[in-house]
BALOKE-713118 format. One record per residue (C-alpha): x, y, z; residue in one letter; residue number from 1; chain. Coordinates in steps of 0.5 Angstrom, whole numbers, always signed. Layout:
N
+-------+-------+-------+------+-----+-------+
|    px |    py |    pz | rest |  nr | kette |
+-------+-------+-------+------+-----+-------+
|     X |     Y |     Z |    a | NUM |     A |
...
+-------+-------+-------+------+-----+-------+
This chain:
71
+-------+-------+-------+------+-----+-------+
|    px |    py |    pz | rest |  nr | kette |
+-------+-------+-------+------+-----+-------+
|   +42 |   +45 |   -76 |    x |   1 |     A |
|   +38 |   +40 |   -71 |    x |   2 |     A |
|   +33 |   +43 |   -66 |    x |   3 |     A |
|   +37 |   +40 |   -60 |    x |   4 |     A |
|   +44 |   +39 |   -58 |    x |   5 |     A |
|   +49 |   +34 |   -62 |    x |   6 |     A |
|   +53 |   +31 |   -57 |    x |   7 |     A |
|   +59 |   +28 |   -59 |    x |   8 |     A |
|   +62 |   +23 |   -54 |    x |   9 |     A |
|   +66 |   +16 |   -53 |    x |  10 |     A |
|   +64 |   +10 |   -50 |    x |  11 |     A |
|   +68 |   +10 |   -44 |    x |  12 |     A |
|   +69 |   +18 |   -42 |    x |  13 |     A |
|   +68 |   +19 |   -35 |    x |  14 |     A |
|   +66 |   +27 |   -37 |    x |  15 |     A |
|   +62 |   +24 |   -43 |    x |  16 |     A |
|   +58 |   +20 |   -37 |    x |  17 |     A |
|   +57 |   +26 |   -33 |    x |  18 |     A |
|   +54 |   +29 |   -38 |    x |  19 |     A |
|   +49 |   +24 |   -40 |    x |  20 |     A |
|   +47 |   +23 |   -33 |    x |  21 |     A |
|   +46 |   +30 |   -32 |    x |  22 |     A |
|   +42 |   +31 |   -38 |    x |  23 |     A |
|   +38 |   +26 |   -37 |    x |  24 |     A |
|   +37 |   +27 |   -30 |    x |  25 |     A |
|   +35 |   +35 |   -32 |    x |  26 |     A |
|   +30 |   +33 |   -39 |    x |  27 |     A |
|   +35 |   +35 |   -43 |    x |  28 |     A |
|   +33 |   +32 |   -50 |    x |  29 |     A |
|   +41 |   +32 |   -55 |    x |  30 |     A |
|   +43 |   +27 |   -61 |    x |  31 |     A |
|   +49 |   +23 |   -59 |    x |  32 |     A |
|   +54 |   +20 |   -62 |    x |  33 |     A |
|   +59 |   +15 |   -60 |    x |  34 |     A |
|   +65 |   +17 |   -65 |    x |  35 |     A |
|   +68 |   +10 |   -63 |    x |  36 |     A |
|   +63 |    +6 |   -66 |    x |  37 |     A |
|   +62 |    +9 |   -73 |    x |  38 |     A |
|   +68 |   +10 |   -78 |    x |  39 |     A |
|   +65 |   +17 |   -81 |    x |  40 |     A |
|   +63 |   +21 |   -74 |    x |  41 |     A |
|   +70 |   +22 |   -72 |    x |  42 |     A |
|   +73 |   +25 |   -77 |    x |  43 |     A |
|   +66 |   +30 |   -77 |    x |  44 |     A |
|   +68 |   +30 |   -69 |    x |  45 |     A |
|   +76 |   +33 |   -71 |    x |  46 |     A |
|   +72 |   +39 |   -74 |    x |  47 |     A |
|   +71 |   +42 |   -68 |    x |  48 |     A |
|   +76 |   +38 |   -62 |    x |  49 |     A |
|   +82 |   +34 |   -61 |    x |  50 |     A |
|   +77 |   +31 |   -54 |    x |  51 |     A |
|   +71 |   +29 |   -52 |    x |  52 |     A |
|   +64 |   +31 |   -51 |    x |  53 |     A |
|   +63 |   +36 |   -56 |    x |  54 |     A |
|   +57 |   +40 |   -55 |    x |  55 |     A |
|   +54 |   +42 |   -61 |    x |  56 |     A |
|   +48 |   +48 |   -60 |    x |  57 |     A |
|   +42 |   +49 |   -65 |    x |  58 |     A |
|   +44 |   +56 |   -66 |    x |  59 |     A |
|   +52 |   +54 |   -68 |    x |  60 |     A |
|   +55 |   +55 |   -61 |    x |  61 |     A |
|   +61 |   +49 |   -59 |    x |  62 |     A |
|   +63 |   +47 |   -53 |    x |  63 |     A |
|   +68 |   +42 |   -51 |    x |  64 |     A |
|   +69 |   +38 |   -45 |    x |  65 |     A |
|   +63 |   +38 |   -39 |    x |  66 |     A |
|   +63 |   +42 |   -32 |    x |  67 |     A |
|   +71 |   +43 |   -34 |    x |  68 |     A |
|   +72 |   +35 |   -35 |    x |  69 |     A |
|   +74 |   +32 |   -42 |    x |  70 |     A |
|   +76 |   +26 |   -44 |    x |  71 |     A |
+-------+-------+-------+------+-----+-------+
C-alpha cells in the first residue's frame, strides 16, 4: 500500500477538479490517475466505484466522490 493517497480521476470531472485544487492549495501530496488516458486504470478503477474520484487512503479506507460531488 502506498504512503500517500491514490486519486483516481477524469480528465473533465468538475469534482475531480475540486479535489485537485483543494489538495493542492492545503499540501496534500496523493498519486493520481486519469483513468481516461490509460487502458488498464479503469478497470483497477471499477474495483471500487462506478464514479470518480475515487480516494484510496494508505490505511485501505475508500472514498468516493469530494465534498458530495462526484463525476
Amino acid at each position: 500500500m502506498a504512503d500517500i493517497p491514490i486519486v483516481y480521476t477524469l480528465t473533465v470531472c468538475p469534482a475531480c477538479d475540486a479535489l485537485r485544487a483543494a489538495w493542492k492549495r492545503d499540501g496534500i501530496e496523493y498519486q493520481e490517475i486519469r483513468v481516461d488516458q490509460s487502458q488498464d486504470d479503469p478497470d483497477t478503477a471499477l474495483d471500487y466505484a462506478a464514479t470518480v474520484p475515487i480516494i484510496i487512503y494508505p490505511d485501505g479506507r475508500v472514498e468516493v466522490g469530494f465534498e458530495g460531488q462526484t463525476g
